[in-house]
C-alpha positions in Angstrom: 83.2 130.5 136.6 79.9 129.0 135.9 79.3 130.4 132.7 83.3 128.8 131.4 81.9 125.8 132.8 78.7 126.1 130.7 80.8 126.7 127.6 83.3 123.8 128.3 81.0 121.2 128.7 78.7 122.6 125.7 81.9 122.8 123.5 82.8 119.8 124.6 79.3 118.1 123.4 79.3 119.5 119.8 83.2 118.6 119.8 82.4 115.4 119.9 79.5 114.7 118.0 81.0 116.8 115.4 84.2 114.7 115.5 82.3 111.3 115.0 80.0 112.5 112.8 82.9 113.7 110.2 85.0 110.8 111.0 82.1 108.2 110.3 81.0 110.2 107.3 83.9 110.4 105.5 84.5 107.2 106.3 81.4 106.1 104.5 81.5 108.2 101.5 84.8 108.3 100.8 86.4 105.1 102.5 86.9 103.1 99.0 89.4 105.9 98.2 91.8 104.6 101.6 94.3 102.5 99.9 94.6 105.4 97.2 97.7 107.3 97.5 97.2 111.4 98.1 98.3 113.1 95.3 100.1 116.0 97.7 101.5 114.2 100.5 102.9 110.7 99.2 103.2 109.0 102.9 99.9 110.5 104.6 97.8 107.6 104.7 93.5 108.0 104.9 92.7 107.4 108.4 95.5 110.0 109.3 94.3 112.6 107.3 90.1 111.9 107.8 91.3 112.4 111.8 93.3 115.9 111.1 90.1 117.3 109.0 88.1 115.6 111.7 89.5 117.4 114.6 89.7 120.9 112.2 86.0 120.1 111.7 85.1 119.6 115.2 86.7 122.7 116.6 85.5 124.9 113.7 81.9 123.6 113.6 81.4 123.5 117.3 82.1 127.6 117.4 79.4 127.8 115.1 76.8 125.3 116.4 77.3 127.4 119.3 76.0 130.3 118.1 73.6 128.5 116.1 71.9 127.5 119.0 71.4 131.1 120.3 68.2 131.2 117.5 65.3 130.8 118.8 63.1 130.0 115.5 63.4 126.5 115.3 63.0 125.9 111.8 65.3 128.7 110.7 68.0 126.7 113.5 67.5 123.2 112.0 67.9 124.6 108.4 71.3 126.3 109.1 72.5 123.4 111.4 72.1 121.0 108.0 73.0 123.3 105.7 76.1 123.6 107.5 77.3 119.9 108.2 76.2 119.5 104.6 78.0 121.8 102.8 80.9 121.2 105.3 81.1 117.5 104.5 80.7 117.7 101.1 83.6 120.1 100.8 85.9 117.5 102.9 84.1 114.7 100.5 84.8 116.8 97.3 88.4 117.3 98.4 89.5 113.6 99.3 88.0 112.5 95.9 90.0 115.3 94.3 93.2 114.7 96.3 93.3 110.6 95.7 91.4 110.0 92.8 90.5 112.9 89.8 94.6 114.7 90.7 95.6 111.5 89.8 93.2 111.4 85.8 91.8 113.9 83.8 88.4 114.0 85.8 86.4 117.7 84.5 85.2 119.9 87.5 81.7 118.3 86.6 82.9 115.4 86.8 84.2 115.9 90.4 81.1 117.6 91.5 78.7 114.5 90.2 81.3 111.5 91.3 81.1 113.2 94.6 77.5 113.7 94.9 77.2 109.9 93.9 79.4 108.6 96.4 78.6 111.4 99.1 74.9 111.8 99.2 73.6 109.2 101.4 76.0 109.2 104.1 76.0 113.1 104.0 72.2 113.3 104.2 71.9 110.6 106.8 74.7 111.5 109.4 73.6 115.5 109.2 69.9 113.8 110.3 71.7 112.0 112.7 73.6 114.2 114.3 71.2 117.1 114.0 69.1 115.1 116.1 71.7 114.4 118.6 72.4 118.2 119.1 68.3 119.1 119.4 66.9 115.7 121.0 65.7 117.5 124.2 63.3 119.9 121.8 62.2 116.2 120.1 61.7 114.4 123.0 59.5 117.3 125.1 57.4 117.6 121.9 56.8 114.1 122.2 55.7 114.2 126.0 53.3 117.4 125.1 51.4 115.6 123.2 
């Protein structure tokens, strides 16, 4: 029973750092795209849609923060953990600008990639830092009384 306990309330974490993090990012990067219609689903409206992939997000990436956090090499943890959320994100980024902007024009698959990396970049890199610290703050923080 202790051990499902363990696992709820360290799902329950991620969940929910996960689920800001997305929501805030996508927010961010790809919030000048809200009043844009989707070029799949005429009536689903921005904030409706960054919640759905936000709550996907949360549940998928929470699995696999879990067993992230099984490594023991810290470096190799950290790396995976940003490499994740960043590749993650960009992917949801990549797929709103393709759903309510370049469906919509005759935008080349470069094109997508760099207008996507231009509006993406920042809040991608900043809220993986972010939230990557949120998730290994304790390791931080004793390092910091150590020394």
């Amino acid at each position: 029973m202790q051990k499902l306990i363990f696992f709820l309330k360290k799902f329950s974490f991620y969940f929910l750092v996960i689920f800001a993090g997305t929501y805030l990012q996508v927010y961010w990067a790809m919030g000048y795209l809200s009043d844009k219609l989707s070029s799949s689903c005429l009536d689903c409206s921005f904030a409706l849609d960054t919640l759905f992939v936000s709550l996907f997000s949360a549940v998928f990436l929470s699995l696999f923060f879990m067993l992230i956090s099984r490594i023991k090499n810290l470096y190799l943890k950290l790396i995976l953990e940003f490499l994740l959320l960043s590749f993650w994100w960009f992917f949801i980024d990549y797929s709103d600008f393709v759903e309510r902007e370049s469906s919509w024009s005759t935008y080349l698959f470069e094109e997508e990639i760099h207008a996507t990396l231009n509006q993406g970049f920042s809040p991608i890199l900043i809220m993986s830092v972010i939230v990557i610290f949120i998730f290994n703050y304790k390791f931080f923080i004793n390092k910091n009384e150590a020394n």
